[in-house]
C-alpha positions as CSV (number, residue, x, y, z in Angstrom):
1,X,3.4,-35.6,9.9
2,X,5.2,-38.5,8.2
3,X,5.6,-39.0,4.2
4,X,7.4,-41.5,2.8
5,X,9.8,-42.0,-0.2
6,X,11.2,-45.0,-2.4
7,X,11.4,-45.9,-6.0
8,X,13.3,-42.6,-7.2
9,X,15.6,-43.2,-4.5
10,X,16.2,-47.0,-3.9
11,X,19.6,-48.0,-4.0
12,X,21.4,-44.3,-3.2
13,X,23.4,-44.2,-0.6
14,X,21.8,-42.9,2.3
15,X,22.9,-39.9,4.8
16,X,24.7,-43.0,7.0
17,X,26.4,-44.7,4.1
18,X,24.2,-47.1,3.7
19,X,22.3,-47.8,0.3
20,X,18.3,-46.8,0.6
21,X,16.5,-50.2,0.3
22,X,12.6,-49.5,0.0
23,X,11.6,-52.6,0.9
24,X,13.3,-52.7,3.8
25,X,11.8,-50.8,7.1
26,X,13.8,-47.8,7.5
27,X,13.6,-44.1,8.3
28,X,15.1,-40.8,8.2
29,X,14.8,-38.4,10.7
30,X,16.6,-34.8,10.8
31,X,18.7,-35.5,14.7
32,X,18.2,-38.6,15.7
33,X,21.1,-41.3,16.1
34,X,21.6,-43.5,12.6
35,X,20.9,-46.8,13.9
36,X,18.0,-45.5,16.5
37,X,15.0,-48.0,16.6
38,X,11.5,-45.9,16.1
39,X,8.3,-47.4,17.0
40,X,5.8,-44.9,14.2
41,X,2.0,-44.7,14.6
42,X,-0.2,-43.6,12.4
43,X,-3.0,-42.0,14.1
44,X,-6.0,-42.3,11.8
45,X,-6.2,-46.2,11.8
46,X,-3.7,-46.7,14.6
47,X,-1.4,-49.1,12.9
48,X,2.4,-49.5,13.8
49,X,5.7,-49.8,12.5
50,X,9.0,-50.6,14.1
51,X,11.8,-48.4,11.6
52,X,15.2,-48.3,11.6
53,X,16.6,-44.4,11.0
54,X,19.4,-45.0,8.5
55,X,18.6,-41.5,6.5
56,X,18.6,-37.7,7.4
57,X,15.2,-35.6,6.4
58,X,12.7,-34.8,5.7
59,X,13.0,-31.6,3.9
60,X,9.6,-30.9,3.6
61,X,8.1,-28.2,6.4
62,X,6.0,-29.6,9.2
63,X,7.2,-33.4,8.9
64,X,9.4,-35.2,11.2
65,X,10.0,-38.3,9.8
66,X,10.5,-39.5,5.9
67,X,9.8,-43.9,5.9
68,X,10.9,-46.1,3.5
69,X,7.8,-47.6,0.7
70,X,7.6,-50.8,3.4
71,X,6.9,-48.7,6.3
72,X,4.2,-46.5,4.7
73,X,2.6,-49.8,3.6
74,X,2.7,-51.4,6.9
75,X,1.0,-48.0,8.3
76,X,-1.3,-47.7,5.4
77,X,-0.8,-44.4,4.2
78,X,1.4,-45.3,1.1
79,X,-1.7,-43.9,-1.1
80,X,-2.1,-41.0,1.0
81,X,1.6,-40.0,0.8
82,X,1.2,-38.4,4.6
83,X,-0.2,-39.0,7.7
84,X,0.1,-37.9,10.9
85,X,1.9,-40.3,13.3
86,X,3.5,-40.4,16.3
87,X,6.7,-41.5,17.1
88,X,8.2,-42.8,20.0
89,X,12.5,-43.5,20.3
90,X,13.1,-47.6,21.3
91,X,16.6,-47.2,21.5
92,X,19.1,-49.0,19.5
């Protein structure tokens, strides 16, 4: 599962050091490398995202990955709030 986050937190500096831009397509991801290229599917109208993981989380039991506002758009499940993807590590 995937959720996403934005408004409450645009601008704070992220888990990298970096400050959260919503708009922007970025992740966060509890292990994997700041600076890790994600490809994220969302597999109930398979649409795709390429993120950026710049952010640690999520917090929230049985996700994996928390995307910026952009992302969720991109994967239409901003509405939703959650959907269940999968994700697959390009590199960096």
């Amino acid at each position: 599962m995937a959720s996403w986050y934005g408004p409450r937190h645009h601008g704070k500096q992220t888990a990298s050091g970096q400050p959260f831009n919503q708009y922007a397509l970025t992740a966060a991801h509890p292990e994997l490398p700041f600076g890790t290229r994600v490809r994220v599917t969302n597999l109930r109208n398979g649409k795709e995202v390429i993120v950026r993981i710049n952010d640690r989380g999520p917090y929230k039991g049985g996700r994996i990955i928390d995307l910026s506002r952009a992302a969720a758009r991109r994967l239409e499940m901003e509405v939703d709030g959650v959907s269940r993807v999968r994700i697959e590590v390009l590199g960096d």
